[in-house]
Backbone as CSV, one residue per row, in Angstrom:
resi,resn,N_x,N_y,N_z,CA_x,CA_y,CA_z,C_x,C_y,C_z
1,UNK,0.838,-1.204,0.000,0.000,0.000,0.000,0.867,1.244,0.000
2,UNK,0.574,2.355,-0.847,1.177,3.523,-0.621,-0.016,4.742,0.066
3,UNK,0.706,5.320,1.083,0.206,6.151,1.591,0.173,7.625,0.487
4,UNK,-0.947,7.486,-0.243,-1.148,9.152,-0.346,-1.458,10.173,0.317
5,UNK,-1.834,9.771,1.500,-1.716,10.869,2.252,-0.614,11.765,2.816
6,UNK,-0.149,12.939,2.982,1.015,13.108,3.390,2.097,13.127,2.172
7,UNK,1.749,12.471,1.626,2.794,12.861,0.094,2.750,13.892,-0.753
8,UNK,4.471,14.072,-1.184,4.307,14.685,-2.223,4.384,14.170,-3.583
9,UNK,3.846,14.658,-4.650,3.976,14.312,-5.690,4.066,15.328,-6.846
10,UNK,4.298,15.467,-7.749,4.523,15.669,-8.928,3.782,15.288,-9.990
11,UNK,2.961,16.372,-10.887,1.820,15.733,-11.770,2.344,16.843,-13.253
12,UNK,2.840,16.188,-13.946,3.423,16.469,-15.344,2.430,16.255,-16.181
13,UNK,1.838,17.853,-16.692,0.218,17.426,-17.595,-0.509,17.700,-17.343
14,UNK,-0.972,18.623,-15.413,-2.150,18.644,-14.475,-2.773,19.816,-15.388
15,UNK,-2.509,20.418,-16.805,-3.176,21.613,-16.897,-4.416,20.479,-18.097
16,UNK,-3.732,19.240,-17.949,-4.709,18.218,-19.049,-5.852,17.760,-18.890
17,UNK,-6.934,17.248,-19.766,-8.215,16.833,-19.289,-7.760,15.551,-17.984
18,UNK,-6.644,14.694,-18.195,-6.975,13.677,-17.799,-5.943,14.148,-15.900
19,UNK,-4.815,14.567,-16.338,-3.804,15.082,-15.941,-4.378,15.673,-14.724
20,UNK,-5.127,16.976,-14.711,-6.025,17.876,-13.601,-6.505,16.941,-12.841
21,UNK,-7.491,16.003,-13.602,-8.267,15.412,-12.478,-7.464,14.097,-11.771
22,UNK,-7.038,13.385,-12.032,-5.590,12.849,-11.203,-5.109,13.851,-10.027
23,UNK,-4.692,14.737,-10.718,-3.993,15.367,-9.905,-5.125,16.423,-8.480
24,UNK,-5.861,16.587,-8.779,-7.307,16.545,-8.123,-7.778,15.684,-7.274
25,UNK,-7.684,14.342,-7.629,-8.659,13.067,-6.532,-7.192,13.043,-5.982
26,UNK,-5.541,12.928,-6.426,-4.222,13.036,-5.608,-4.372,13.935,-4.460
27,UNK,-4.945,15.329,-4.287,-5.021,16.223,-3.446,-6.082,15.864,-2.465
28,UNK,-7.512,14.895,-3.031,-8.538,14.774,-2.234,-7.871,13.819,-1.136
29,UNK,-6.759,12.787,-1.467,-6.789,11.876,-0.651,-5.733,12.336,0.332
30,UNK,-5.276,13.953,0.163,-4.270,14.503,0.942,-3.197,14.594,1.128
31,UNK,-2.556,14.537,-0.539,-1.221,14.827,-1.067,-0.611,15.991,-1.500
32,UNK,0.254,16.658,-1.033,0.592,17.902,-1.859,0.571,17.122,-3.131
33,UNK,-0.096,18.193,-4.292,0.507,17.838,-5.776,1.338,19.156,-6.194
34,UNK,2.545,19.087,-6.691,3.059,19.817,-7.799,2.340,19.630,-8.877
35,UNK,2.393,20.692,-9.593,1.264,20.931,-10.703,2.046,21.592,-11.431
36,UNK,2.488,20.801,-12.888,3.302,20.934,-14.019,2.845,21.081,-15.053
37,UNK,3.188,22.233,-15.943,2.877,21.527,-17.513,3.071,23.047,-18.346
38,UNK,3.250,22.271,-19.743,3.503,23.578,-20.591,3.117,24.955,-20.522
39,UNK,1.849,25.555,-20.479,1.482,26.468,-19.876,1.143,26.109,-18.798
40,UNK,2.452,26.840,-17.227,1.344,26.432,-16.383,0.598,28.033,-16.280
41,UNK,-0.111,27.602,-15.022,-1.196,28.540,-14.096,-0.946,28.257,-13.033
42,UNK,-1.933,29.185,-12.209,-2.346,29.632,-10.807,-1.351,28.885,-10.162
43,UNK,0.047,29.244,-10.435,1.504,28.506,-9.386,2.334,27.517,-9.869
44,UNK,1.464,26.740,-10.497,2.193,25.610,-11.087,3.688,25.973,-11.777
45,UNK,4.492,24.710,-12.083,5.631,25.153,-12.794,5.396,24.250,-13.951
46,UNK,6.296,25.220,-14.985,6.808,25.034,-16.721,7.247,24.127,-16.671
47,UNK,6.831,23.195,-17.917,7.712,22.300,-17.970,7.604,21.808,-19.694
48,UNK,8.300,21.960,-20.341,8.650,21.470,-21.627,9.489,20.386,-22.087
49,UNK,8.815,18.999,-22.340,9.190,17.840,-22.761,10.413,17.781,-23.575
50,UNK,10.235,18.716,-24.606,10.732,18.721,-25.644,12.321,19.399,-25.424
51,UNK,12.430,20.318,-24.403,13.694,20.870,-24.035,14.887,19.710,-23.314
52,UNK,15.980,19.503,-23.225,16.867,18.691,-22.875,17.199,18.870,-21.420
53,UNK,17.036,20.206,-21.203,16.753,20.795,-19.713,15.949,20.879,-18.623
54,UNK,14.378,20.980,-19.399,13.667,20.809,-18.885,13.094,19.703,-17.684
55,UNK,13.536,18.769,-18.153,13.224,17.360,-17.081,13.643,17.289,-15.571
56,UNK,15.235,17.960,-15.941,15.966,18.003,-14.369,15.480,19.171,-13.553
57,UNK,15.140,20.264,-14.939,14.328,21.703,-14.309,13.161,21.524,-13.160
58,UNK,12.501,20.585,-13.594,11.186,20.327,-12.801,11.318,19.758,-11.888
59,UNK,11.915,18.705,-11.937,11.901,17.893,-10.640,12.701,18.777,-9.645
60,UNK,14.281,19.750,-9.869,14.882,20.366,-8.832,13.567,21.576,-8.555
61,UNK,12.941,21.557,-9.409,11.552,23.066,-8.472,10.735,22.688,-7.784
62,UNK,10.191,20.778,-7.990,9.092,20.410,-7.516,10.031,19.989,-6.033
63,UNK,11.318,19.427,-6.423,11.696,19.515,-4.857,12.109,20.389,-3.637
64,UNK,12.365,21.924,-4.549,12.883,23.322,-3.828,11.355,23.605,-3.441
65,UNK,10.410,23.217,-4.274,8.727,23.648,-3.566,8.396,23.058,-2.339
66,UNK,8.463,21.738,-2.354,7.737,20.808,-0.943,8.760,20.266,-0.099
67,UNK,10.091,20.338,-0.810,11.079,19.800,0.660,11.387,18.354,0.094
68,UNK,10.635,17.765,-0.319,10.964,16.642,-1.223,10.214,15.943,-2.597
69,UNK,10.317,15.052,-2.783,9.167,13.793,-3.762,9.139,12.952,-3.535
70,UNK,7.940,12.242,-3.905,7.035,11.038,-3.294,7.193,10.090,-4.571
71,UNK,6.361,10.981,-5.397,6.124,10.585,-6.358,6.075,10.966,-7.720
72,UNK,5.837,10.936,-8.996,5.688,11.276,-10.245,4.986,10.649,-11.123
73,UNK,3.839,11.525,-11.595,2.981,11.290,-12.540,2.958,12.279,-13.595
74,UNK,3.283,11.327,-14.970,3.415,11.692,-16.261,2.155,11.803,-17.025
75,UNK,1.577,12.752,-17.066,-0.038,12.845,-17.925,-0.010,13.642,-18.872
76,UNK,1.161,14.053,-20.013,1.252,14.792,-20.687,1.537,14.750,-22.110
77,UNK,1.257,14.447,-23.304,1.508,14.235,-24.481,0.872,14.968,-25.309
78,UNK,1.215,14.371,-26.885,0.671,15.220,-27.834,0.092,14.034,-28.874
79,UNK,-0.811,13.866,-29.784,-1.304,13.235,-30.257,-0.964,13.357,-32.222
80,UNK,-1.171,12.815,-32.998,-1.067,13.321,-34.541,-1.923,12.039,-35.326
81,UNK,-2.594,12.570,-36.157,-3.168,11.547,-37.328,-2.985,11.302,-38.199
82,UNK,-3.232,10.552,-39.327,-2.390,10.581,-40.594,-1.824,9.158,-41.011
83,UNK,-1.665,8.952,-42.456,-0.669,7.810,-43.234,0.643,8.034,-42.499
84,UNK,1.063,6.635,-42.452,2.312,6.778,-42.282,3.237,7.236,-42.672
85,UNK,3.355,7.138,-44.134,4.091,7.663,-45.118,3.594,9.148,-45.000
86,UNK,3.309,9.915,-44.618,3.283,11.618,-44.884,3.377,11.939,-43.913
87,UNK,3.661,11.333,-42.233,4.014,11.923,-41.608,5.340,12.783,-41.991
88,UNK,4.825,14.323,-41.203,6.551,14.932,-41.409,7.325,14.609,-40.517
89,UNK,8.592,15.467,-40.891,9.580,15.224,-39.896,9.211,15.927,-38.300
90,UNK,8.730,17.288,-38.416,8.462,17.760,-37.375,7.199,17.339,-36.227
91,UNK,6.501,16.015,-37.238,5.397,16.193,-36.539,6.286,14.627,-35.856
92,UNK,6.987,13.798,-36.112,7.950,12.911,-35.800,8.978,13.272,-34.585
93,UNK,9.743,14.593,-34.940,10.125,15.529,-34.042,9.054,15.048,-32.660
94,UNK,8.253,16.009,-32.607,7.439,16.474,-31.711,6.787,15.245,-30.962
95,UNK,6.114,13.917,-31.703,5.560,13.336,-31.260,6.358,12.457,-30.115
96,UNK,7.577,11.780,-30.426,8.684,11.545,-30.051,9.249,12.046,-28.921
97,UNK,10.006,13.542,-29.051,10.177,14.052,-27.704,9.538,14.293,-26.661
98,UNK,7.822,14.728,-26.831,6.821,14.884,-25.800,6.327,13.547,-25.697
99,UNK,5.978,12.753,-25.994,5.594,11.152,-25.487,6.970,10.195,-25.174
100,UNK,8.057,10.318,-25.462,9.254,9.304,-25.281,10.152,9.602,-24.723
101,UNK,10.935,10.914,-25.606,12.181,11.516,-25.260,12.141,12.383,-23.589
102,UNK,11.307,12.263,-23.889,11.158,13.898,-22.456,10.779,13.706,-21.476
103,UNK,10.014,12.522,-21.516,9.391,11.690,-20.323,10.441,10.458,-19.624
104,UNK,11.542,9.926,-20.394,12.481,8.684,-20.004,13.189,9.840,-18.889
105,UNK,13.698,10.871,-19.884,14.512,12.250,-18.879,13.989,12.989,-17.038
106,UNK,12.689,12.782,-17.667,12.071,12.893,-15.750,12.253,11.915,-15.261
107,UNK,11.730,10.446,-16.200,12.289,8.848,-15.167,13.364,8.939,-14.661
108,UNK,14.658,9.253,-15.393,15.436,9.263,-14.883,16.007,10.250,-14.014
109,UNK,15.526,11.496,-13.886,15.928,12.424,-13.143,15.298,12.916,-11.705
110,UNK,14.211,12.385,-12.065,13.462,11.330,-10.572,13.941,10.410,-9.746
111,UNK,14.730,9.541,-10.158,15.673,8.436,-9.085,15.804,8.631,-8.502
112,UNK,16.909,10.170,-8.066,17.614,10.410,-6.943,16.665,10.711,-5.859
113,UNK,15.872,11.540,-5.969,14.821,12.393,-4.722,13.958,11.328,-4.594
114,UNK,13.060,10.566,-5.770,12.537,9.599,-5.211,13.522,8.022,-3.950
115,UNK,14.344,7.424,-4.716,15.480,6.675,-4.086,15.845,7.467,-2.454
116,UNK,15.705,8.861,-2.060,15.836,9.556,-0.760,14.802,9.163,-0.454
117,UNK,13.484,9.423,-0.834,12.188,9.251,-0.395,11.714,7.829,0.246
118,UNK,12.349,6.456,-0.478,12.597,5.249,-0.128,13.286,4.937,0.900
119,UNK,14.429,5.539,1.103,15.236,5.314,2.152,14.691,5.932,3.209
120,UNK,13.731,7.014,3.030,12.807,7.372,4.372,12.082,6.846,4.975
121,UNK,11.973,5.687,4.016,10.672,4.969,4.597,9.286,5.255,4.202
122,UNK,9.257,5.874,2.951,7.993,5.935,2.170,7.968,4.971,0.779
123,UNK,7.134,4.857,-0.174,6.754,4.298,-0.972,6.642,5.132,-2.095
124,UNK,7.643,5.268,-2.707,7.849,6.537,-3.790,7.648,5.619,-5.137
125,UNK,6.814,6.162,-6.021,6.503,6.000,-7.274,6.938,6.969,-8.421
126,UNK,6.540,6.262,-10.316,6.624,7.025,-10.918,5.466,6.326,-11.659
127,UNK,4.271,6.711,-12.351,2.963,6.422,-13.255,3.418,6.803,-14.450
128,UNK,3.287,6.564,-15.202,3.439,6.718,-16.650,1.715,6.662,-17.484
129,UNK,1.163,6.986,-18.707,-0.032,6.835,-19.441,0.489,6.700,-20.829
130,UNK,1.314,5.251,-20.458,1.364,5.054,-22.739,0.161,4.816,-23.462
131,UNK,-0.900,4.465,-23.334,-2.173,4.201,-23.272,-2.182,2.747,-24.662
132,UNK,-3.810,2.571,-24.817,-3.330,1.420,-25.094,-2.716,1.016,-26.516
133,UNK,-2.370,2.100,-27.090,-1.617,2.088,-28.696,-0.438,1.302,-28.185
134,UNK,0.108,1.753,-26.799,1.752,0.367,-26.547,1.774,-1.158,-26.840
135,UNK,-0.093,-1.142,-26.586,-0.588,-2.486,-26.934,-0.784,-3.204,-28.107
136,UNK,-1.246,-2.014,-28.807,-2.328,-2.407,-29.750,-1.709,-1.295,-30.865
137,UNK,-0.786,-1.147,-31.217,-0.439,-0.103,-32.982,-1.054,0.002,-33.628
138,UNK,-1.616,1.124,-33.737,-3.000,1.819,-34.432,-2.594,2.276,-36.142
139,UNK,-3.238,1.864,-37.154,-3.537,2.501,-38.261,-3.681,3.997,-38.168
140,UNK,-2.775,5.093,-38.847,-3.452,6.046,-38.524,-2.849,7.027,-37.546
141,UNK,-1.925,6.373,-36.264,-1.526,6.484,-35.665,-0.196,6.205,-35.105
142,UNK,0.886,6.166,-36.360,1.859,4.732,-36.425,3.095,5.838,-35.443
143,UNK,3.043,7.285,-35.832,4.294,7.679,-35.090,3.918,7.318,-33.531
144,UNK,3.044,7.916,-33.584,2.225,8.252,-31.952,2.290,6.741,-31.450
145,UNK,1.863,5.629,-31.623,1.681,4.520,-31.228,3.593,4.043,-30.953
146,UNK,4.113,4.103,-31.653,5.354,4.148,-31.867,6.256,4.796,-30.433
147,UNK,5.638,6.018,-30.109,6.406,6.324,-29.201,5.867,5.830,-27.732
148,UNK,4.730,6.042,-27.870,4.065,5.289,-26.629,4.524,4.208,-26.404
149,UNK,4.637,3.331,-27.100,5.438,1.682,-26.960,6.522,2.184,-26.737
150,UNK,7.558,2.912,-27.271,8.883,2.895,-26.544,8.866,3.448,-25.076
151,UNK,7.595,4.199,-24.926,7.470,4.302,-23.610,7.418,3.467,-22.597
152,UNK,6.661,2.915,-22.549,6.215,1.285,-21.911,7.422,0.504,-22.368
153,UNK,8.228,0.407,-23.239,9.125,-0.966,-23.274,10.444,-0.199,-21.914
154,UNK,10.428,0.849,-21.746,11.311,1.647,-21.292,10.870,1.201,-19.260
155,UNK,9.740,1.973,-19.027,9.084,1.163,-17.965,9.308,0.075,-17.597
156,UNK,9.070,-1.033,-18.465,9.174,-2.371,-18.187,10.713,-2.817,-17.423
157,UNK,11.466,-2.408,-18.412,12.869,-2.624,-18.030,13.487,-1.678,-17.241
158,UNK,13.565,-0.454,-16.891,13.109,0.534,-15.911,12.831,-0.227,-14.952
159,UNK,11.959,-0.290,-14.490,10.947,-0.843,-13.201,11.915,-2.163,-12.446
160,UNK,12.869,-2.677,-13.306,13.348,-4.276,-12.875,14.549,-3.099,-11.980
161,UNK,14.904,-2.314,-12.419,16.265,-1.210,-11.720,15.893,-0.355,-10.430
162,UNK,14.565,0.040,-10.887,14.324,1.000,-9.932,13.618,0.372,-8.785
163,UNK,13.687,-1.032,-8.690,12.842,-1.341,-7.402,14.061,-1.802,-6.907
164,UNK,15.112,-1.720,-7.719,16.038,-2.099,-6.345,16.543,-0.857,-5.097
165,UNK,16.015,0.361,-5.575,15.571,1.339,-4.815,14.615,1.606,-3.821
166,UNK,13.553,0.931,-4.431,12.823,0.946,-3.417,11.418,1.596,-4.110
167,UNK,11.502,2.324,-5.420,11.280,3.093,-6.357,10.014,1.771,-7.287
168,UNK,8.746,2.257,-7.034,7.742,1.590,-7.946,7.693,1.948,-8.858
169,UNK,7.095,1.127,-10.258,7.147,2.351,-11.460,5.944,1.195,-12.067
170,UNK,4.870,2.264,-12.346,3.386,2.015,-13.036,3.414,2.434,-14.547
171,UNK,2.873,1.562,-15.000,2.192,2.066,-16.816,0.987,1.540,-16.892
172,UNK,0.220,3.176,-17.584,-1.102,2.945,-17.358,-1.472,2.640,-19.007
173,UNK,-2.432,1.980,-19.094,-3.013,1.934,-20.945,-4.089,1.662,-21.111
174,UNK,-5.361,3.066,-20.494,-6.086,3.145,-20.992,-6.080,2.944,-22.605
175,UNK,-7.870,2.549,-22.835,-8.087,3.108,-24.037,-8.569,4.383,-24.239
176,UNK,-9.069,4.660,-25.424,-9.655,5.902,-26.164,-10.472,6.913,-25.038
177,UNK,-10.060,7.937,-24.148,-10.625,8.591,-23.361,-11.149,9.852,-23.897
178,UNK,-12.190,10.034,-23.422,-13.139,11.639,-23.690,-12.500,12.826,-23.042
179,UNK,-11.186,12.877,-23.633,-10.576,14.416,-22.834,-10.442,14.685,-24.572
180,UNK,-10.366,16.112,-24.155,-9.988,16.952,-25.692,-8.423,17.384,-26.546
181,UNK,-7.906,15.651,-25.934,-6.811,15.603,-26.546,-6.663,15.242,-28.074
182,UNK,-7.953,14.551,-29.027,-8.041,14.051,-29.674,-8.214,15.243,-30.514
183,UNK,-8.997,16.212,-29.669,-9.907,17.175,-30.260,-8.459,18.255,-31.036
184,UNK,-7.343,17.726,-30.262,-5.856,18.978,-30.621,-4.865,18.316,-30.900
185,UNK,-4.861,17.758,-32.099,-3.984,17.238,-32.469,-2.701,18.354,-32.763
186,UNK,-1.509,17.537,-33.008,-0.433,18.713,-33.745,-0.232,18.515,-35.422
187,UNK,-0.908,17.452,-36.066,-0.649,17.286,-37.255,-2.133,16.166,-37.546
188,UNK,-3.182,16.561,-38.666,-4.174,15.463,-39.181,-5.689,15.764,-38.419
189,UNK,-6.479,14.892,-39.003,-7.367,14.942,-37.794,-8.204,13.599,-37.658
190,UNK,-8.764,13.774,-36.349,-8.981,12.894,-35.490,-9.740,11.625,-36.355
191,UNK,-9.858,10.197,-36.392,-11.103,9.181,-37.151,-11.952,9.571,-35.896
192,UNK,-13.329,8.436,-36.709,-14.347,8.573,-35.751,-14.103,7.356,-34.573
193,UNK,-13.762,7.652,-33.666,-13.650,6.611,-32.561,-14.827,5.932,-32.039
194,UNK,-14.589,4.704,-31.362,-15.859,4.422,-30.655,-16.259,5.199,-29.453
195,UNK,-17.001,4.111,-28.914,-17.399,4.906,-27.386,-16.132,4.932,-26.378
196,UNK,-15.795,6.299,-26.067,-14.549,6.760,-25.316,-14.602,6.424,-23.685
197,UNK,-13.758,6.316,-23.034,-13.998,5.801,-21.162,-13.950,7.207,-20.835
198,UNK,-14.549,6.937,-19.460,-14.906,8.543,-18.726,-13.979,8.832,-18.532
199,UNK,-13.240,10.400,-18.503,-12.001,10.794,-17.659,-11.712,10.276,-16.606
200,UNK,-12.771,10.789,-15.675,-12.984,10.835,-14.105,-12.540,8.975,-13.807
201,UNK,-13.366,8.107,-14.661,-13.162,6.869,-13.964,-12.031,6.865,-14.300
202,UNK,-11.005,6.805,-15.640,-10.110,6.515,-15.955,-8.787,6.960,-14.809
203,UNK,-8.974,8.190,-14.159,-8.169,9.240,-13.347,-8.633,8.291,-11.649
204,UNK,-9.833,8.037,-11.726,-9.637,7.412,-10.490,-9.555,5.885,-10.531
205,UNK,-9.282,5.079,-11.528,-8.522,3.721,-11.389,-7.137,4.240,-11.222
206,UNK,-6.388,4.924,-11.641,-5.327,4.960,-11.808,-4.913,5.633,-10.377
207,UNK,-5.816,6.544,-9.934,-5.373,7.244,-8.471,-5.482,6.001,-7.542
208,UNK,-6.495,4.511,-7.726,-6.413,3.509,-6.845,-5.772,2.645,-7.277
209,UNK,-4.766,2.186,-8.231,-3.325,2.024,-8.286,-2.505,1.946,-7.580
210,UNK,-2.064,3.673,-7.606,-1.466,4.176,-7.219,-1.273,3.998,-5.719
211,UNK,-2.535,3.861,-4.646,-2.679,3.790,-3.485,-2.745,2.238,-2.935
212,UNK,-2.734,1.151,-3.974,-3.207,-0.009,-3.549,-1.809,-0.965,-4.083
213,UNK,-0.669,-0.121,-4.644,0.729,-0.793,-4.814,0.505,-1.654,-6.175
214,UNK,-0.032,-0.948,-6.818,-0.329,-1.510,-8.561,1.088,-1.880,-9.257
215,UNK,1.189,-2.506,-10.175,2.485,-2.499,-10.696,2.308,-2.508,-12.704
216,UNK,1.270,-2.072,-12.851,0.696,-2.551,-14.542,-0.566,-2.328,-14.167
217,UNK,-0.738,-1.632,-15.333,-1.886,-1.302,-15.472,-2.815,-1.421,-16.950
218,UNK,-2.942,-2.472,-17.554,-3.261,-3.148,-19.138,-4.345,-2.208,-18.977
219,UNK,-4.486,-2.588,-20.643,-5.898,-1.642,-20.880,-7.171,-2.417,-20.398
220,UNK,-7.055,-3.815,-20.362,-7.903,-4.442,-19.431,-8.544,-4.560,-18.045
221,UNK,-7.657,-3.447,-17.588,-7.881,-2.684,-16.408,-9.325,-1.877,-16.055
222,UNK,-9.257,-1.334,-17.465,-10.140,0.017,-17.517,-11.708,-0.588,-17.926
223,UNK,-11.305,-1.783,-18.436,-12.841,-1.839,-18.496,-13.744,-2.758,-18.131
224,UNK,-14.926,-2.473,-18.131,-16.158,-2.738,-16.893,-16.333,-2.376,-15.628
């Protein structure tokens, strides 16, 4: 069991449909959250995937903010549609560094403060949301699916290192959710999807995860 109560954590994305409310039911159960993301607001701190800097940036602010970290949750990406063959380079660029590149860089720059946090005698995590394209490589979707799986293959083998820390590490894979990420793509536009899972449930399986010492989270998770 991890105590969310009393923790801190770190929510990379909280300005997101799915991201906020995570980071929301995280606060109900009485966690400081750091509250991250490209534009932030009302306090939160900046954080840009795509910068090489950025990763170590956040975590040394989210720990100069609360004194330490608990935890880290990654809820932040970018989406693109389209043939494979016409993806561009930039939209390859982009999809890549904000779903793969930019996110391994907080895993790893998380160790240290989390690995302190372990040795305190807490239960320090990191969540990840490759969702379920890591599973399932979508038509349509080949960069994007692409990086998400290197996300999750990264986790997997990740996770065998970092528990010798003491350090949990979750991947979540929902399917197709009703946040208006679909709605903003950076390149194409959206097919007609089926019926999408609720935010809210999706944000609170994953917040009882999180609290109940989850270790995987399939897309089989999410439904029923």
């Amino acid at each position: 069991m991890t105590a969310i109560e009393g923790s801190v954590i770190l929510v990379i994305g909280a300005s997101g449909g799915l991201g906020s409310l995570i980071a929301t039911r995280l606060e109900a159960g009485g966690a400081t959250v750091v509250r991250a993301s490209r534009t932030a607001s009302d306090g939160g701190l900046t954080v840009e995937l795509r910068s090489t800097e950025s990763a170590s940036a956040v975590i040394a602010a989210a720990v100069e903010r609360a004194g330490r970290l608990d935890g880290v949750v990654l809820a932040a990406g970018v989406v693109a549609f389209g043939p494979a063959a016409d993806v561009s380079d930039a939209t390859i660029d982009e999809l890549v560094l904000s779903n793969m590149v930019g996110q391994l860089r907080v895993i790893r720059d998380a160790a240290g403060p989390l690995a302190e946090s372990a040795a305190a005698g807490r239960d320090p995590f990191i969540v990840t949301l490759s969702g379920v394209v890591a599973e399932m490589p979508t038509a349509g979707l080949a960069a994007y699916s692409a990086a998400k799986a290197g996300l999750a293959a990264f986790m997997v083998a990740a996770s065998r290192e970092y528990r010798r820390s003491g350090i949990r590490l979750l991947d979540a894979r929902p399917g197709h959710t009703g946040t208006a990420l679909s709605q903003h793509p950076i390149a194409g536009t959206a097919p007609a999807f089926g019926a999408a899972l609720d935010p809210d449930a999706v944000a609170a399986r994953i917040v009882e995860a999180i609290a109940s010492g989850e270790k995987d989270l399939p897309s089989s998770a999410f439904q029923g």
